[in-house]
C-alpha positions in Angstrom: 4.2 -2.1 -2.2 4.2 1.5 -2.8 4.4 4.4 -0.4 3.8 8.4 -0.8 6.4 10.1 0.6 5.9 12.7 3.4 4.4 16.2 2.5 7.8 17.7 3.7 9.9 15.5 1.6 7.3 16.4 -1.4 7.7 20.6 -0.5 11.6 19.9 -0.6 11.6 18.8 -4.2 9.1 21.4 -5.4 11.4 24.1 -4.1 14.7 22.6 -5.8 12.6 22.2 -8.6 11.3 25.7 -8.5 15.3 27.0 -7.9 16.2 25.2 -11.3 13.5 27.3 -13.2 11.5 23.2 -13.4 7.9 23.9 -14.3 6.3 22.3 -11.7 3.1 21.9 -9.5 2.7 21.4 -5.9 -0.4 18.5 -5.5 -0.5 17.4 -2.4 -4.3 16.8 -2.1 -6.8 14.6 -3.1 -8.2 16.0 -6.2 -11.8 14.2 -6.6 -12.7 11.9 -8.6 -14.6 13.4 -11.3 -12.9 12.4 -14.4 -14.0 13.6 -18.6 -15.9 10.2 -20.1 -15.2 9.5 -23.9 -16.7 6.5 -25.1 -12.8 4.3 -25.1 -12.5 3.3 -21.4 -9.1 2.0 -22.1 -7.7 5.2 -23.9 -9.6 7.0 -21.2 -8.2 5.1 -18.2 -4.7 5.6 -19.6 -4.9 9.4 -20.4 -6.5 9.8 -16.7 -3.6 8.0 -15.1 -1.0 9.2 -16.7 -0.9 12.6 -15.5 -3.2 12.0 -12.2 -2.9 8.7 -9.4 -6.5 7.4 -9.5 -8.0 5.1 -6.5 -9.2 2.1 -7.2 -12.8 3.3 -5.5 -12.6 6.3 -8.0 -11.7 3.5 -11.0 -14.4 1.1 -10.1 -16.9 4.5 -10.0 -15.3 5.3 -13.2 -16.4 1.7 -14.7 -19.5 1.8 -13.6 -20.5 5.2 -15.0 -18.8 4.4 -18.8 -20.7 1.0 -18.2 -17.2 -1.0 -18.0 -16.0 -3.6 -15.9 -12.8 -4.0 -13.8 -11.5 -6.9 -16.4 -10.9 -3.9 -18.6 -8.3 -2.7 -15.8 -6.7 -6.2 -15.1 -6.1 -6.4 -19.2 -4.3 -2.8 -19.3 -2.0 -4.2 -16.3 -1.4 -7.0 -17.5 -0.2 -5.9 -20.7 
């Protein structure tokens, strides 16, 4: 199972990052869920996620808008 960890423990890092001259963003909210369609759900799905957490509500959306189905997810975890 994973957890988030606490805001506090998140505004900790970011300021030892930000001491150490780290490049570094402070997130901390839910972003939307509006995410850039190409036409390759897989390549898609993988560039999404690799820079930003996506729910699976905001997947299945996802899906359903590039006309995909949530096999295409279970084949990208599974490999």
């Amino acid at each position: 199972m994973v957890t988030y960890p606490e805001e506090q423990t998140v505004n900790i890092t970011y300021q030892i990052f930000n001491e150490h001259a780290v490049n570094t963003e402070y997130l901390i909210g839910y972003e939307g869920d509006e995410f850039a369609y190409t036409g390759d759900i897989e390549a898609d799905i993988l560039s999404i996620t690799s820079v930003h957490p996506m729910r699976e509500d905001a997947v299945r959306d996802y899906l359903k808008k590039a006309h995909g189905n949530f096999s295409i997810v279970e084949k990208l975890m599974a490999s």
